[in-house]
Every structure is written in C-alpha cells, then in structure tokens.
N, C-alpha and C positions, 0 to 999 in steps of 0.2 A: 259431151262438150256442148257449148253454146256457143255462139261466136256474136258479132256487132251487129253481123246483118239477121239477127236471130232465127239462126238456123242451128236445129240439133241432130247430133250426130253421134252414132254407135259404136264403138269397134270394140274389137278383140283384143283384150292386152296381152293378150301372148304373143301376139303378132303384127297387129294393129291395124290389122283388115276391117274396110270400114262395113258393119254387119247393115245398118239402116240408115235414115238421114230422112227431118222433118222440115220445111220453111215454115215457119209461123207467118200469119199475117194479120196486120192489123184492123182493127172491124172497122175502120173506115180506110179505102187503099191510097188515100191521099197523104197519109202516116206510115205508111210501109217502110219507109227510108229514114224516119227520125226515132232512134229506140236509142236509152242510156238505161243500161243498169240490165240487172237479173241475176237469174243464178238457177242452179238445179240440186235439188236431193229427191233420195231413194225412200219409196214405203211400199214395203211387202212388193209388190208387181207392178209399181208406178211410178214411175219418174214425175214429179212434181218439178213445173217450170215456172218460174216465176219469170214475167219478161216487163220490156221496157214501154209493151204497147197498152198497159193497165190492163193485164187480165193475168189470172194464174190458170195451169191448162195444167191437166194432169195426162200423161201417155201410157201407154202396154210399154213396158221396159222390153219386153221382146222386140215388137215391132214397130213401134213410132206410134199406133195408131193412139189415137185420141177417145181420151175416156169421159173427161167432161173440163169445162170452162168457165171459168166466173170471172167474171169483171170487177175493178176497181175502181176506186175515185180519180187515182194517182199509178203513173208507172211506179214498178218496182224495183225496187233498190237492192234484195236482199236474197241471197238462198233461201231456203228453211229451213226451219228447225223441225223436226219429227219428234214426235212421244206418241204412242200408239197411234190412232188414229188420229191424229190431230197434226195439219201443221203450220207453223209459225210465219209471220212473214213482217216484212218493214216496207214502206213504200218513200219513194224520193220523196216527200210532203209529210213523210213522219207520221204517216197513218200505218196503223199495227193491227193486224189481222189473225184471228185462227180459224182454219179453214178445217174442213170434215172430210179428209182424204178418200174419202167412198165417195163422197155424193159431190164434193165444191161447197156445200152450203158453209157460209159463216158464221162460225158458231158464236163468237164475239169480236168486239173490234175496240181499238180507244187511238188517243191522237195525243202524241207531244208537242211538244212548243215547234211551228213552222222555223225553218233557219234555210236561209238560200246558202250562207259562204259552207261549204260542204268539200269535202271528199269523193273524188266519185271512184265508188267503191261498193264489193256485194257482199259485207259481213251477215253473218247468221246472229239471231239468239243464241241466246245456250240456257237449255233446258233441263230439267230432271223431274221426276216426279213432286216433288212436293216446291220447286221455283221455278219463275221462268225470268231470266235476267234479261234484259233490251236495252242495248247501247245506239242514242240518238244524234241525228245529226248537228242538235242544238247543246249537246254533251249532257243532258239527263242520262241518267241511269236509272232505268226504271224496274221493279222487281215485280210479278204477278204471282197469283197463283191461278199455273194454267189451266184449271178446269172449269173457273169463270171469270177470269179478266181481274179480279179484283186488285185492288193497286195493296200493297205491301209496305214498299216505301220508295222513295225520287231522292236519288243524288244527282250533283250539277259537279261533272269534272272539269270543272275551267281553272286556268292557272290564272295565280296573284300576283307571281311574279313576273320577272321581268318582259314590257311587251317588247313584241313583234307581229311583222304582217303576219307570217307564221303561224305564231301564239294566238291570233283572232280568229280562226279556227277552231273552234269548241268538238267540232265532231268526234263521238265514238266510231272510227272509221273500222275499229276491227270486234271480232265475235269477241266477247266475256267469256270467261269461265268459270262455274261451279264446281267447286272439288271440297271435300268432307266439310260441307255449311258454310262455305266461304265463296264469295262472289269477286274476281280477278278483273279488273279492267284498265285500260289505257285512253286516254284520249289523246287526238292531235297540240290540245293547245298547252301540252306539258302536265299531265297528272297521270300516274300509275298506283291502282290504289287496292286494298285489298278491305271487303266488309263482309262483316257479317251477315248470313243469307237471311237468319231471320228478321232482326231487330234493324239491319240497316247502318248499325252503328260503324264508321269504318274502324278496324284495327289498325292500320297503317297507311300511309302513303305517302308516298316519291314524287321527285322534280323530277319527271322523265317522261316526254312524251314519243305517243307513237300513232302511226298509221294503221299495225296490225295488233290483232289478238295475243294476248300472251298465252305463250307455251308452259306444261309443268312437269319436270321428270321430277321424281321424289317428293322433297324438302326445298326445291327448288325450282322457281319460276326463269322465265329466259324471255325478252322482248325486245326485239326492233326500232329503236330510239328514230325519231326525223330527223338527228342526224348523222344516221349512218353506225352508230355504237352497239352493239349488242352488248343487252347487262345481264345478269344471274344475281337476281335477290332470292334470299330466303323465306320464304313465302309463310313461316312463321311469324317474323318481327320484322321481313323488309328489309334487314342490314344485305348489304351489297356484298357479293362473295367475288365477282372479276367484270371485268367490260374491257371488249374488244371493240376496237377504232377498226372502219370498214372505209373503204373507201370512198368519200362524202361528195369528189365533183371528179369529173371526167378530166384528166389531165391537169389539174389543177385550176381548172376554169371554173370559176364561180357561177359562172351565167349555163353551169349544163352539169345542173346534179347530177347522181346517180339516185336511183331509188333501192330500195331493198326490199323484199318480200318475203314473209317467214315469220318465226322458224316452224320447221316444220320437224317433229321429233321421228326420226327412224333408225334403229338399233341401236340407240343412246347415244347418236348423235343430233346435232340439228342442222339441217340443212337450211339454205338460204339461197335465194335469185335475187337476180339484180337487173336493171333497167340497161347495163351494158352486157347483157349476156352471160354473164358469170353463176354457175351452180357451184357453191362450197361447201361442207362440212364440216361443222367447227367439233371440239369433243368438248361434251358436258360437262367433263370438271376444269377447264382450264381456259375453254374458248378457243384453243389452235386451231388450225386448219388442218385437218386428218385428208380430207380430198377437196381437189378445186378440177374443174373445166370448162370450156366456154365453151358453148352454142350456136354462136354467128348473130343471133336474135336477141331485140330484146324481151323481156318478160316483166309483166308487171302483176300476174296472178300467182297465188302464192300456189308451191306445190303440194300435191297428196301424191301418198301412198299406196299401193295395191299388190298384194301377187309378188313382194320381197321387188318390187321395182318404185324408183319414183317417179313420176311424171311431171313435167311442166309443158305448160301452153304457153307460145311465144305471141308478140303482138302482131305475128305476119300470119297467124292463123296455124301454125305449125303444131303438132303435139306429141311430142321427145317421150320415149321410155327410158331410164337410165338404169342400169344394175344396181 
C-alpha cells in the first residue's frame, strides 16, 4: 500500500502482519507534506512507485530497499502499467512516460492536452503487446504502440449532450480496457465507448459516464455510472442487458453524495465500495446483491483481489481482508 503521506508499506495477506514499511521523501524537504496522486505495481522483484513528489522509485519487493529513481517534470497521477520490462505511467500534467524497469531510464515519453478540472484519481494504462491505450485527464484517448511511443490514433470522450457542472469534466478517470482488439473506456463527462484497437474506429458508444474502468466477464462489460447506477452492456453491440440504482446521496441529502468504486470481478461476481463504508456483491447476470457489509470507513479506492480474499483500503488508512 501507499498511503497520502507517501509511505509504503508491506504485509502479509494471510495475516496482515506488516513485513516492511518505506517514507519516501521529497528531493526538496520543503515539499515533503504536499504529495496528490500515485500508485504501485509489481515487475518481477520490484515494486514500482509512482508518487506525488514527481519521481518514480523502483524498490526490492522483499525489503523496501531502493533500487533506482527518476524524476519528473510533473507528480504522478497514475499506477503502471507493466509489459515486460517496460512501465507505463501518467503524470497530473498529462505527461506520459515509459520507463525501463531495470535501470529508470526513459525510454520514451509524449504529452496530451493540459486540463486542470480533473479527477483526482490513480487509473493505470492498459496494455498488451501489440497496444497501449491511455485515458487523459483532458478525455483523449490515446492509443500507442508501446515499443516506441508512436501515436496510432486520439479519441476525445466528451459528452454532447446534456450539460452540467458534472459533465464539464472530460477526464478519463479510470484504467481502459483491451480485450480481443477492442479498446473499453469511460469518461466522467458521460461517454462509454468501445473501439477498435487498431483503426480507431469506435463500434459503439453509450450516454453513461463514469469515474472508474470498466469491468468484462464474458460477452459482457459492467461500469460504475456518476450516478451511482451500475450497467451491464454487451460489449459486442453495447445494447444494455440490466442496471442497478445504487444508492446516489447519503440519506437522501443532495449536498453528501455517495461515491462508488468498482467493480471489481471475483468468482463471477462484482464487487463494489462506497464512500459510506458499504462492500456489496452484486451477481453478473441480474445485478442483485448476493453479499453486502459495512466497514465503519469510508473507501474511495477501488478493491483487488488476492489469495481467494478481497481487500479494501479505507480513507482512515485502514486495510480490511475480506473472505
């Protein structure tokens, strides 16, 4: 885990004994206390950290220690992405990096359109061998091929219809998905849309915005609406198969949404948190609630899976294993 005050930390999921624990700090210490954004993924024996104080730091996944450091122009916004040695990164400024998981060097880099009204949020790439798809905070969508940068093709998911303060929100706040030639994505300001990896061209796309990545079991994609809806399109042609209404404000008080975060796919269900402490399980083909419990905390990062448990981090710094 990583936590606000950028510090990472080890444990044991079988028991959740904390094994190590690193502070990062910032190269200049007058910045130590101001860090937004980051994330962490795993390559071969490294924990790759992207943080908020514009450097990415690679560590011994054993022991915290520090393997190497490179700096940025910009904090980091984003996880990574991994494809062999290579990994992917987003910065809050919408600078896009791939980094050379041995060494830090940069192997290339490129930049989408600046946009302040954002998301604050740590979506990944999503990668495969022959695409790299990157969802910006200015709502580009931009397609590479990651073994040198080269642009493929740029979509722009902004919604035509109807505005709101909302809707002025263009960001791709959550990770894309590549599944057999097809690129998946959502943005905040209402477009869910699905293209072709290579040509670009979209096959479909929906009035339905969202904050996270869409999900895919089967024949069927599954996404987190902003407000509060969970849908299940057909990720062939996009026709809508159910959507469930989630609960969208806190006692019915407009001025104290709830948030939702998800889904998250595990044993063909999806799981979901929520910003009032809620983890539910809906089932795949119908949207019910198969299991609900609350927390105490709220959570605004979406859960993973590990080791047949789920895990969610609470915003009190807490970190729950759940059967």
């Amino acid at each position: 885990t990583i936590d606000s005050n950028m510090k990472v930390s080890a444990f044991d999921t079988s028991n959740g004994r904390r094994v190590w624990e690193k502070q990062l700090k910032a190269f200049d210490p007058h910045w130590d206390e101001f860090s937004v954004g980051g994330g962490l993924a795993i390559s071969g024996n490294k924990l790759i950290v992207a943080t908020g104080f514009a450097y990415v730091a690679a560590l011994d996944v054993t022991d915290g220690k520090e393997i190497w450091k490179t700096r940025t122009d910009s904090p980091m916004s984003s996880s990574a992405a991994i494809l062999g040695n290579r990994a992917f990164l987003t910065s809050t400024n919408n600078d896009f990096y791939a980094m050379d998981t041995d060494t830090g060097d940069i192997v290339w880099n490129d930049q989408a359109l600046s946009e302040s009204a954002r998301v604050l949020s740590s979506p990944s790439p999503a990668v495969s061998a022959d695409i790299l798809a990157v969802g910006y905070s200015s709502g580009e969508l931009i397609a590479y091929i990651p073994a040198n940068g080269r642009r493929l093709w740029t979509d722009t998911l902004t919604s035509t219809g109807r505005y709101t303060p909302l809707s002025a929100i263009n960001d791709i706040a959550g990770k894309p998905v590549v599944q057999d030639g097809v690129v998946y994505a959502s943005s905040h300001s209402g477009v869910t849309v699905a293209i072709d990896a290579r040509s670009g061209a979209r096959i479909w796309s929906k009035t339905f915005g969202s904050r996270q990545g869409p999900a895919i079991v089967g024949d069927y994609l599954f996404v987190v609406g902003t407000n509060s809806k969970v849908a299940c399109f057909n990720k062939i042609d996009g026709k809508l198969a159910w959507v469930r209404e989630l609960p969208e404000f806190k006692d019915g008080n407009k001025e104290q949404r709830v948030v939702w975060t998800g889904p998250l796919v595990a044993s063909d269900k999806l799981v979901l948190a929520s910003s009032e402490g809620d983890v539910i399980a809906l089932s795949a083909q119908d949207g019910k609630t198969v299991h609900e419990m609350k927390v105490g905390q709220s959570i605004f990062i979406e859960p993973i899976a590990a080791d047949g448990k789920v895990f969610v981090l609470t915003d009190q710094a807490n970190l729950i294993a759940i059967k």
